[in-house]
LOVO-60861 format. One record per residue (C-alpha): residue in one letter; chain; y, x, z. Coordinates in steps of 0.25 Angstrom, whole numbers. Last residue first. Layout:
BEGIN
   guvo   finu      py      px      pz
      A      A       Y       X       Z
...
This chain:
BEGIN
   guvo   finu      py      px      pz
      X      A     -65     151    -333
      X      A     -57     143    -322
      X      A     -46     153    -321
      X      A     -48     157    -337
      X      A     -31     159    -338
      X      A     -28     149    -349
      X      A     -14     149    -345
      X      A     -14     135    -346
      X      A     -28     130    -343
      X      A     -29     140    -331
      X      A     -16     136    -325
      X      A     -20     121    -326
      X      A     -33     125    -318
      X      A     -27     133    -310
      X      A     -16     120    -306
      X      A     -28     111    -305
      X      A     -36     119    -296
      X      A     -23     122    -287
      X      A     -20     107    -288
      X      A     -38     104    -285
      X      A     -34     113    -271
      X      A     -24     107    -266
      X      A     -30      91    -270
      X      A     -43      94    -262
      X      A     -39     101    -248
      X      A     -26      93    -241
      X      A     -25      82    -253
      X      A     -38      79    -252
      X      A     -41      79    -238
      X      A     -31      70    -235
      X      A     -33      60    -245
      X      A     -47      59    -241
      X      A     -43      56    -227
      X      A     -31      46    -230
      X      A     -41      39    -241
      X      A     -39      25    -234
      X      A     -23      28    -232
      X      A     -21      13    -227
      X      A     -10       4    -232
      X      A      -1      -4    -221
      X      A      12      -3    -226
      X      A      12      12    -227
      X      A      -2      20    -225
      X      A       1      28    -237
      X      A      14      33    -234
      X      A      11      39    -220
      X      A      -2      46    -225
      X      A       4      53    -238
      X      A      15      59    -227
      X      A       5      62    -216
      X      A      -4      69    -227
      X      A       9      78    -229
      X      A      12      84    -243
      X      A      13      96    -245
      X      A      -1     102    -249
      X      A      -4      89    -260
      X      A       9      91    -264
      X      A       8     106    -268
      X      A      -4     104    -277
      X      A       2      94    -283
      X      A      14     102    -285
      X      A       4     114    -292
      X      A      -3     105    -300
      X      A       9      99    -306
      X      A      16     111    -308
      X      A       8     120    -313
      X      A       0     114    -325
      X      A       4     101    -327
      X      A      18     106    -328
      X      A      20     119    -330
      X      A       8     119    -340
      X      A      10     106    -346
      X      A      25     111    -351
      X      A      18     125    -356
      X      A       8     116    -362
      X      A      17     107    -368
      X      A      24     118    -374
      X      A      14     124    -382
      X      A       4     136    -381
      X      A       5     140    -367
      X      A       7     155    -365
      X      A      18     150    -352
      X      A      27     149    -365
      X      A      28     144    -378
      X      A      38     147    -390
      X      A      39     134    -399
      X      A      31     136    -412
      X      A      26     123    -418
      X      A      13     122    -413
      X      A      16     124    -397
      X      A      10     109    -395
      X      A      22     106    -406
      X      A      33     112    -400
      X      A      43     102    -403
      X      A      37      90    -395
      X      A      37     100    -383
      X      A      52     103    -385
      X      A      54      89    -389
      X      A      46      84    -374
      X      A      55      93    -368
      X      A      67      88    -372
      X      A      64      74    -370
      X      A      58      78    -357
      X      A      72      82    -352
      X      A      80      70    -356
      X      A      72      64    -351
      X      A      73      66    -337
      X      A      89      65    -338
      X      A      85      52    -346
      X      A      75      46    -334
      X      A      87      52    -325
      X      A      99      45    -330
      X      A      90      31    -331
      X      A      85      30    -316
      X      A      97      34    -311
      X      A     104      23    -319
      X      A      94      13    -317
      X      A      95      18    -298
      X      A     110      15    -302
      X      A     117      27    -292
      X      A     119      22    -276
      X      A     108      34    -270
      X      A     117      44    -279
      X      A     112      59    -276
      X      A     101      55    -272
      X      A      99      46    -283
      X      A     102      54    -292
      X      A      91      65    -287
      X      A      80      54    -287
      X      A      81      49    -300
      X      A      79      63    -305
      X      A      65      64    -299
      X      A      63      52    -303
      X      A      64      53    -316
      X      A      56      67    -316
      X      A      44      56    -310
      X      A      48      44    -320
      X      A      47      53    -332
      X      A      33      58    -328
      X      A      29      42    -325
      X      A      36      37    -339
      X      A      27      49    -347
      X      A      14      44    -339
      X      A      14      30    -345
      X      A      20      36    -357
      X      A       5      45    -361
      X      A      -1      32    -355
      X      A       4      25    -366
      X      A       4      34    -376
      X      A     -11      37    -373
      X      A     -14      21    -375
      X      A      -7      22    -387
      X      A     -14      35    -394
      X      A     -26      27    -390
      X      A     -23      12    -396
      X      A     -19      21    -408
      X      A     -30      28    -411
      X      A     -39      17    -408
      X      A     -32       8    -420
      X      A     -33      21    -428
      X      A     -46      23    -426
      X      A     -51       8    -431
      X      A     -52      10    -445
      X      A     -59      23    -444
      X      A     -64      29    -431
      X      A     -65      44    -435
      X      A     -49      43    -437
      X      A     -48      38    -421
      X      A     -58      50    -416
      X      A     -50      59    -424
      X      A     -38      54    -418
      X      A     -45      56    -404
      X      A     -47      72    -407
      X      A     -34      75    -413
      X      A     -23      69    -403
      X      A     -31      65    -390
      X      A     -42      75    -391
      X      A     -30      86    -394
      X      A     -30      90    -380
      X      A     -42      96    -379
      X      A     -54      93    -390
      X      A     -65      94    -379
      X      A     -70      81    -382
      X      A     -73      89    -398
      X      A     -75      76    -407
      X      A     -88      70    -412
      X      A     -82      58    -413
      X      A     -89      49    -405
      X      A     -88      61    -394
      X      A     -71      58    -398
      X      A     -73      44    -395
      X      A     -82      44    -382
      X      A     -73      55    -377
      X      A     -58      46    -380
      X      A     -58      34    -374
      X      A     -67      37    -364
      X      A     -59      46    -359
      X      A     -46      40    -358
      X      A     -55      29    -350
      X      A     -59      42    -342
      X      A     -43      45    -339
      X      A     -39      28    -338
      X      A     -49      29    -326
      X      A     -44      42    -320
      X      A     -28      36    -321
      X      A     -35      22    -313
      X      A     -40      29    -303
      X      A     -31      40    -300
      X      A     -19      27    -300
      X      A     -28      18    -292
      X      A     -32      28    -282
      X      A     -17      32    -278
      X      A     -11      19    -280
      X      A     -23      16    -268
      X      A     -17      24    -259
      X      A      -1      21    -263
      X      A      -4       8    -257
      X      A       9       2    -261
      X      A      18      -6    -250
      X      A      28       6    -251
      X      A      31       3    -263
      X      A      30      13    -274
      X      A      41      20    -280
      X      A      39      33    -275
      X      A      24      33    -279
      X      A      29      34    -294
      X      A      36      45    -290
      X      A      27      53    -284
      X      A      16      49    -293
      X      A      25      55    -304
      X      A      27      68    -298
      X      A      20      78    -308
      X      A      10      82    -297
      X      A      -2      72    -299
      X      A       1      64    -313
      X      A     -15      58    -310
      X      A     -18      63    -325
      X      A     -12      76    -323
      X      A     -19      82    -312
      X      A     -33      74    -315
      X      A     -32      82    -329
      X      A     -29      96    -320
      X      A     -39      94    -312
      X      A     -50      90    -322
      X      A     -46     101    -329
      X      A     -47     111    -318
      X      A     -60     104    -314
      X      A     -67     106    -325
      X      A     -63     122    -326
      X      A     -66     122    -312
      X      A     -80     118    -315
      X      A     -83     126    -329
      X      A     -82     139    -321
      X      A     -97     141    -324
      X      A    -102     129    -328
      X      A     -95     115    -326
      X      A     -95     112    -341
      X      A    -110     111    -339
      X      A    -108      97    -330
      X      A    -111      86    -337
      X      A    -112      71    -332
      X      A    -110      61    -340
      X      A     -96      54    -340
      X      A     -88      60    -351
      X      A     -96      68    -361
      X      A    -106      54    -358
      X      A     -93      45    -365
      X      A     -90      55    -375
      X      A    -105      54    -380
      X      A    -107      40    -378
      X      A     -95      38    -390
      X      A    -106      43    -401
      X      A    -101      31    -409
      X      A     -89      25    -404
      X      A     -90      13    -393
      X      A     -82      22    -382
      X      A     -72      25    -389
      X      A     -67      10    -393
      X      A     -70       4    -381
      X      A     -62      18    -375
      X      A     -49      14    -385
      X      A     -50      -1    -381
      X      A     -50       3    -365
      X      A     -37      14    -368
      X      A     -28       3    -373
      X      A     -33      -8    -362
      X      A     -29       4    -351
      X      A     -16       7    -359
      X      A     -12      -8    -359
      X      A     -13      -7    -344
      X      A      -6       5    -343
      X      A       6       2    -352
      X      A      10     -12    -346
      X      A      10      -9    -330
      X      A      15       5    -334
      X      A      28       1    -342
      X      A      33      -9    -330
      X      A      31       0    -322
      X      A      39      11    -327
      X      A      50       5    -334
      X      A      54      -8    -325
      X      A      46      -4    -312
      X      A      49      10    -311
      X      A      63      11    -322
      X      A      65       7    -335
      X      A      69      21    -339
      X      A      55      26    -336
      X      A      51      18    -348
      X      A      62      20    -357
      X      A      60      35    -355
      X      A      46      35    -359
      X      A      48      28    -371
      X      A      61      39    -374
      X      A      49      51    -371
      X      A      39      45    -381
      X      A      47      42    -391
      X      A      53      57    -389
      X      A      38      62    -390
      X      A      38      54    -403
      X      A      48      60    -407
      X      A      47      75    -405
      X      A      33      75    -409
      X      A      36      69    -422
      X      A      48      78    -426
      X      A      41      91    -420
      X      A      29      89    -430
      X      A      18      98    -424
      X      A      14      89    -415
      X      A      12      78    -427
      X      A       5      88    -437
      X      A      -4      96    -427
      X      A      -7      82    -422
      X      A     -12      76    -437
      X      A     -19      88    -440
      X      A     -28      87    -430
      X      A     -33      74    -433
      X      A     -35      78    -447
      X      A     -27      65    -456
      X      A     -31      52    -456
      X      A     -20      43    -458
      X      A     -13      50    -445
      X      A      -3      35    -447
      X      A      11      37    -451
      X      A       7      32    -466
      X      A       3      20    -460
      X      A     -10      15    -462
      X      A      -9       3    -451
      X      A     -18       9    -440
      X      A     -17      24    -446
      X      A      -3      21    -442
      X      A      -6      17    -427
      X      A     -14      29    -426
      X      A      -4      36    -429
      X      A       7      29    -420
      X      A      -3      32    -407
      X      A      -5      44    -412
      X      A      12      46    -412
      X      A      13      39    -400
      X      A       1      49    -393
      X      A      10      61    -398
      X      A      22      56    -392
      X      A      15      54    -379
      X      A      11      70    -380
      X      A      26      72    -382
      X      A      31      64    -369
      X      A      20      71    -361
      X      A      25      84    -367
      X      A      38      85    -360
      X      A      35      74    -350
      X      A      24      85    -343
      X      A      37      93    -342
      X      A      44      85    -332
      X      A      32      80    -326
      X      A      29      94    -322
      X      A      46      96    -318
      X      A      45      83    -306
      X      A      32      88    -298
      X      A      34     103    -299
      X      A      49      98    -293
      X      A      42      89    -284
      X      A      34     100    -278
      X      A      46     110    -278
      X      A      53      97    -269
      X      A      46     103    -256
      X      A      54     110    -248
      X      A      61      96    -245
      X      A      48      93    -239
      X      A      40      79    -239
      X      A      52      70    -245
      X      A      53      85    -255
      X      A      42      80    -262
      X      A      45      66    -264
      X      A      61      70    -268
      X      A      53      79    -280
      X      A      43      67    -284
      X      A      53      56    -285
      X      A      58      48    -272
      X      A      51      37    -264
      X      A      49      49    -254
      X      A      36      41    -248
      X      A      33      34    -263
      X      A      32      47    -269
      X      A      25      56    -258
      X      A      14      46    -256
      X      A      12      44    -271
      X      A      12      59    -273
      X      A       0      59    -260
      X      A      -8      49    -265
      X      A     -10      53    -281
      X      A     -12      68    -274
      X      A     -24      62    -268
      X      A     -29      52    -278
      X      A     -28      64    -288
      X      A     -35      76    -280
      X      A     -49      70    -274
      X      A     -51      58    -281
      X      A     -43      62    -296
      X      A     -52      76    -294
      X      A     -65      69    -293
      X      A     -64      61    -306
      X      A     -57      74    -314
      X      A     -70      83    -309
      X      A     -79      70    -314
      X      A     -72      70    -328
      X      A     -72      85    -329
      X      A     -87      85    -328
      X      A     -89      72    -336
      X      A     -81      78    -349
      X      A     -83      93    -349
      X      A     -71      98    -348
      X      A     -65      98    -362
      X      A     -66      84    -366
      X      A     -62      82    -352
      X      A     -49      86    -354
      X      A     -49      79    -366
      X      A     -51      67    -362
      X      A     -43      68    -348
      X      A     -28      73    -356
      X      A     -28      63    -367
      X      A     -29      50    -360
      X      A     -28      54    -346
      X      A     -17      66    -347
      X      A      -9      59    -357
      X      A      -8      47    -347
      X      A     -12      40    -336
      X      A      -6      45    -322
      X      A       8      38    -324
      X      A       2      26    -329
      X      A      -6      24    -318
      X      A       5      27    -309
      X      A      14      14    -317
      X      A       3       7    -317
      X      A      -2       7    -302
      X      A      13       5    -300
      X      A      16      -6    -307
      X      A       3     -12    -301
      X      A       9     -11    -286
      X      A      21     -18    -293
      X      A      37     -17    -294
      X      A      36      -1    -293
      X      A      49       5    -287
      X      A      63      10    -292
      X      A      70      22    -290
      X      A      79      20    -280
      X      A      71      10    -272
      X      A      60      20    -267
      X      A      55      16    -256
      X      A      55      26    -243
């Protein structure tokens, strides 16, 4: 069915955006640096490549088949196969959920850098005026005031996006934001790549190396790569779902599902490139772990003098961007989900109305998570923790990306029918080229990968030695 509740995408390209947009965020501009910083650079590179063929084309297909066959939001898509299935939409509707709780914090950080940098541009006084690297984030993610309003910035900007609906919020966002991000991320990696001692970070990342495969080193490798390839392609936290609920049925969602893999990889090794060649130049940790973005990078930017903080900024801006790119397409899937209930009950209600009650019933919730989260500081200022994680975003990552998501793809590439993928890729004409290996991906590749991944995240979390 079409979905004319809700609303619809006004352009093939709107579209294209709009997923893009959706896929390319935090996890590819901070998350795939520094995840390969730590697994070996080419190896976990060429593990990442042969998993977004073999798992995320496949899973990309099957959650845009289901969403613009049911035309509804992620839970009413599953239970349109079987009633008995809505569980897998509710996995798919609370990781999104929580992932906005710290999503919307981690944005707040990349606009105060962003900020920073801007100061250090102009000599303001609110600029990071050379201070320790280091000690500059302990000082701002420690400081419950700051963090609490830039993360409610970030959570009012997205709001007002998703407000505006599909085509007039959404959309018309995305077909501005991504474009300028793609320009905004080629200046940083001319600017990279040209450092002294940049060739180093570039062969870390594409020549051949295969000691960190020893031992148990493999599965290790491919865990991560898993788990980076999970988050980054959005598999399993309903927003392909949802955006595919409002295409056309005139869209070929087959080659969607190519573009948006293929263009989400490209913008992860563009990510880095902007940032290996600069921190080898350096002579910086790659392994540096999640502060690569916050401490690591602005050392790179210090180190570069006059021109660092005009760097700095064109980065932290380019990572805000797509950090609210994928914020709006979270909010739209648990939207959406919320939308769907009031209009069942009322198929005659003011489709803006519904739209609006349920962005800021949505939001309502996020904004108080993303204050809790904000408030604890990454577990430094003294919050009780559970789950033996050692903040609160971890414990939200870990029930979100670590379980749920995993765990519901894993599910919807069993359940769901070939037949049913078949029938609503070969509408108005358009061939299933890729039937065949579709098929036997999603029947005995994309299983097993869900059950690596979710050990593999399991394994991180609890630190449990699985994989050695």
């Amino acid at each position: 069915m079409e979905n004319h509740n809700k609303g619809q995408w006004s352009s093939s390209f709107g579209f294209l955006m709009a997923a893009i947009g959706s896929a390319v965020g935090l996890g590819n501009l901070w998350g795939f640096p520094y995840k390969m910083g730590m697994n070996g650079g080419f190896a976990f590179l060429l593990l990442y490549l042969i998993l977004v063929v073999l798992v995320g084309f496949v899973i990309t297909t099957g959650e845009l088949a289901l969403g613009r066959r049911s035309g509804k939001g992620v839970v009413d898509a599953f239970k349109s196969i079987d009633k008995k299935y809505g569980f897998i939409g509710w996995f798919a509707w609370i990781s999104p959920l929580l992932i906005l709780g710290f999503y919307c914090m981690l944005g707040g950080y990349c606009m105060k850098y962003a900020i920073a940098n801007l100061g250090d541009l102009f000599g303001a006084s609110w600029g990071v005026n050379g201070a320790d690297s280091g000690e500059y984030f302990a000082g701002f993610y420690t400081d419950q005031f700051q963090t609490v309003l830039f993360t409610v910035i970030f959570i009012l900007l997205t709001v007002l996006i998703v407000k505006g609906g599909v085509s007039g919020g959404i959309e018309k966002f995305t077909k501005v934001a991504m474009p300028a991000l793609f320009v905004m991320l080629v200046i940083v990696i001319i600017r990279s790549v040209t450092l002294p001692g940049a060739a180093e970070g570039i062969a870390f990342m594409f020549k051949p190396n295969w000691e960190v495969f020893q031992g148990s080193g493999f599965i290790s490798v491919l865990a991560a790569a898993g788990g980076q390839m999970f988050s980054s392609l959005s598999l399993g936290m309903g927003i392909t779902v949802t955006y595919g609920s409002y295409m056309k049925k005139t869209e070929d969602i087959e080659r969607n599902a190519i573009i948006v893999p293929l263009a989400d990889t490209i913008i992860a090794i563009m990510a880095g490139l902007a940032v290996m060649p600069a921190v080898f130049a350096s002579g910086l940790d790659p392994a540096g772990g999640p502060g690569l973005l916050f401490v690591t990078l602005q050392t790179v930017f210090q180190a570069m003098g006059g021109f660092g903080p005009i760097f700095g900024f064109l980065l932290y801006a380019l990572v805000f961007i797509a950090a609210i790119t994928s914020s709006i397409a979270l909010l739209e899937a648990v939207s959406s989900v919320i939308m769907d209930r009031e209009l069942e009950k009322n198929p005659n209600a003011d489709k803006k109305s519904v739209r609006n009650k349920s962005v800021f019933l949505v939001s309502a919730i996020i904004l108080l998570e993303g204050i809790f989260v904000s408030v604890d500081g990454l577990g430094a200022n003294g919050l009780p923790q559970i789950f033996g994680q050692g903040c609160w975003l971890d414990t939200f990552d870990l029930i979100s990306e670590g379980i749920l998501m995993p765990l519901g793809a894993c599910y919807m590439a069993i359940i769901l029918p070939n037949a049913f993928v078949d029938e609503e890729l070969t509408l108005e004409g358009n061939r299933f080229r890729t039937r065949r290996f579709y098929d036997f991906c999603i029947k005995f590749i994309a299983p097993l990968m869900m059950v690596l991944v979710l050990l593999g995240q399991i394994d991180t979390f609890f630190k449990l030695g699985i994989f050695g």
